[in-house]
PLY file of the C-alpha trace (Angstrom):
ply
format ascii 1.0
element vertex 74
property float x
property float y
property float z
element edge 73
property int vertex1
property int vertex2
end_header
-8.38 -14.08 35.82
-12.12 -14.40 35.59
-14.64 -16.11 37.75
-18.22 -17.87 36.64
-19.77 -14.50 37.06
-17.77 -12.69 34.82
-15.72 -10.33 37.08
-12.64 -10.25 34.94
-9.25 -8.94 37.00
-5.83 -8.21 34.63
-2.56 -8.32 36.26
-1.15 -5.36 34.89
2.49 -4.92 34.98
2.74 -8.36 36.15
4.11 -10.91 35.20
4.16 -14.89 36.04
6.63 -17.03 35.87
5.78 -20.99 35.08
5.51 -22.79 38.26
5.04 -19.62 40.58
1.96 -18.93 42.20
0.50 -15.62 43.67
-2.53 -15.01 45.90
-4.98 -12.84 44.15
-7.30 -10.90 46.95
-10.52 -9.27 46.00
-10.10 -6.42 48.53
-7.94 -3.43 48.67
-4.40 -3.79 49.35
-0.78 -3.25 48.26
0.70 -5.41 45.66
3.83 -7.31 46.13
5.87 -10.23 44.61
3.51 -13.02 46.34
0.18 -11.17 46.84
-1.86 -9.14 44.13
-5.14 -7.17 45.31
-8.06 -6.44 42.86
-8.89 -3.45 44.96
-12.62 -4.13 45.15
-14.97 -3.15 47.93
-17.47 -6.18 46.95
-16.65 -9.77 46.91
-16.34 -11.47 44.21
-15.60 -15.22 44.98
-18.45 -17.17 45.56
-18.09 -19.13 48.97
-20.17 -22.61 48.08
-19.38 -22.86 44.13
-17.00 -20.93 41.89
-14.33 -21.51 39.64
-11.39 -18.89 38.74
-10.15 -19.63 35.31
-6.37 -17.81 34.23
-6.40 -16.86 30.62
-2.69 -15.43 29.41
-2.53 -12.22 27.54
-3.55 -13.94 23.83
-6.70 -14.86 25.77
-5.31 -18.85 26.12
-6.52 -20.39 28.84
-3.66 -21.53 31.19
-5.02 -22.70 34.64
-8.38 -22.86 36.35
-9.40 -24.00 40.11
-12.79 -24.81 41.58
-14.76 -25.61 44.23
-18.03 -26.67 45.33
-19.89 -27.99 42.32
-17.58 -27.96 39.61
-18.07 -25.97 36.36
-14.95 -26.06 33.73
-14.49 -23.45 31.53
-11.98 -23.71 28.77
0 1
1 2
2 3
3 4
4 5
5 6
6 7
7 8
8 9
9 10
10 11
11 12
12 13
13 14
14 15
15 16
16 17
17 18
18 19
19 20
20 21
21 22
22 23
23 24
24 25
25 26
26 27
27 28
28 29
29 30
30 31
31 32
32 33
33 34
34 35
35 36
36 37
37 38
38 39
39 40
40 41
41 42
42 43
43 44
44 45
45 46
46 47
47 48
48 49
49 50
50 51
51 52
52 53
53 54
54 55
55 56
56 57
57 58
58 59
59 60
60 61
61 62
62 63
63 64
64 65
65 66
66 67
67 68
68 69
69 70
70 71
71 72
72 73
């Protein structure tokens, strides 16, 4: 998972299943089924513009979500 900035997060030991979704929080936390924690003291989501793109583990991109002014990339 990677934003337009470059912070990259991989879900180790994870894995998900087509269809499911999970929350992915930038701070620290513990992980669960439904809610994943990057475990970062800085933010990383911009609030007015940013996109998070999902690439699987052969680097493929999957998903992506934006908001703000929208940037796609594949």
């Amino acid at each position: 998972l990677a934003d337009e900035d470059g912070h990259t997060y991989t879900f180790d030991h994870y894995r998900l299943a087509g269809r499911a979704t999970v929350r992915v929080h930038t701070g620290i936390g513990y992980d669960t089924r439904h809610d994943l924690y990057q475990d970062r003291r800085a933010y990383v989501w911009d609030n007015r513009s940013d996109t998070a793109t999902l690439r699987n583990d052969r680097d493929r991109f999957v998903d992506d979500a934006s908001w703000g002014r929208h940037h796609y990339r594949r």
